[in-house]
C-alpha angles and dihedrals in degrees: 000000000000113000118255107244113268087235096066098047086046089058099053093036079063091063086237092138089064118119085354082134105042089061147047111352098348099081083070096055094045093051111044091038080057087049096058094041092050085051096047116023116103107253125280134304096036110127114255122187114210101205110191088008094152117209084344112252092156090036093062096038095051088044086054091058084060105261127134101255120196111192118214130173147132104244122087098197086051089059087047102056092043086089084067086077092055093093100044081053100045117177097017126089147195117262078207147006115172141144121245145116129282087236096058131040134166109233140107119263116275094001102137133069085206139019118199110201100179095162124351091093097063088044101047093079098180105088086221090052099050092053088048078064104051095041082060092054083046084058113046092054138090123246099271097023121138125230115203110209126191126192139156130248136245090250104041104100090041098054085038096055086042094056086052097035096120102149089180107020116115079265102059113210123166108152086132091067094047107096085208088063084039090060101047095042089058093046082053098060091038102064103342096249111143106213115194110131117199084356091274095124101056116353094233120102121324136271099320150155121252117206135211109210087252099059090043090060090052097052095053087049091050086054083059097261112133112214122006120203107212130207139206100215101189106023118186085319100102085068091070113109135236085013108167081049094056086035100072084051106088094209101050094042083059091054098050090044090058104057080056092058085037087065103029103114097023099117093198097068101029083111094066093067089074086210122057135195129211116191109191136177131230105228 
């Protein structure tokens, strides 16, 4: 196997990933990507392994609605810090929590009911690699398991750094202006390859692999899965302003829930989420 860029494994090891998904934009990814699992997933207490889970904030929540939840990640700091949920899920526990590769993971053939695969596929950045990966997911799983892939898109990081360009606001931000960012960003919508090395071009995640909805798709077929629904998870949501703020109104965080479900399904515009999400069947 091809060795993960140092610059990925930096970034997690920071503990930068913590909380991502409990602020900011990130409300809107975590609850609308709960929404679909709770829709889709086969009843509890089905086993589910979470490879690249992180610090496992699907993998509690999903412990605390009674399935069987292996961890699996890379990081060893993320594993580490999974024992920080364990108050916040008294009285439930992992069946698992353990460090190791997407591409390898120590468990039997078809030995899951779900795969969640919420981020090894945008940091795996050789394309052979990347379908290793999704063959193990292929084989881990029951017949008529789901995997749950999420990816990036090619625009991500560019609609995200429009929305924050402010070359004279109180927080400065002018990585539109910086021919380094330019370049990357280029690169990004050529041939979705995200090149930053050692995050010293742009201080967001490390080297990745952005995907279009349609090369998502083609990359799950080549691991041997059939159709892949795809899902926009943010929509045009994340553009909304002061959204932590609207967020704690249940009202208003309805409101902004439903123009995500509004464009969920409309190819066209799948690009705008920024974060996608394929659920695939092995058949």
């Amino acid at each position: 196997m091809k060795a993960i860029d140092s610059s990925v494994t930096a970034y997690y090891d920071a503990g930068e990933e913590f909380n991502r998904l409990r602020t900011g934009i990130g409300r809107i990814e975590f609850e609308r990507t709960k929404e679909i699992l709770t829709e889709t997933l086969p009843e509890a207490p089905a086993v589910i392994y979470d490879i690249g889970g992180a610090y496992g904030e699907y993998a509690w929540w999903l412990t605390s609605l009674g399935y069987e939840v292996h961890l699996f990640d890379l990081s060893e700091r993320n594993i580490a810090m999974s024992s920080l949920l364990a108050e916040e899920y008294k009285g439930f526990e992992l069946a698992a929590k353990e460090v190791c590769d997407a591409r390898d993971v120590p468990r039997e053939d078809s030995s899951c009911d779900a795969v969640l695969f919420m981020g090894p596929l945008y940091h795996i950045t050789d394309h052979d690699e990347r379908i290793k990966a999704v063959k193990e997911c292929y084989r881990l799983l029951r017949k008529g398991g789901k995997l749950y892939t999420a990816t990036l898109t090619p625009f991500s990081c560019l609609l995200h750094n429009i929305t924050v360009y402010s070359p004279n606001g109180e927080n400065k931000n002018t990585w539109l202006e910086d021919p380094g960012f330019v370049k990357m960003i280029e690169r990004e919508l050529d041939d979705g390859c995200h090149v930053n090395p050692g995050r010293t071009v742009y201080s967001g995640i490390g080297s990745a692999h952005f995907h279009s909805a349609a090369t998502l798709r083609e990359e799950l077929a080549e691991g041997g899965f059939g159709e892949t629904e795809v899902h926009g998870i943010m929509g045009g949501a994340w553009l909304v302003r002061d959204l932590d703020t609207l967020w704690e109104n249940e009202i208003s965080r309805e409101a902004i829930m439903n123009t995500v479900r509004l464009l969920d399904g409309h190819e066209e515009i799948l690009g705008l989420s920024g974060h996608l999400l394929g659920v695939s069947v092995k058949g």
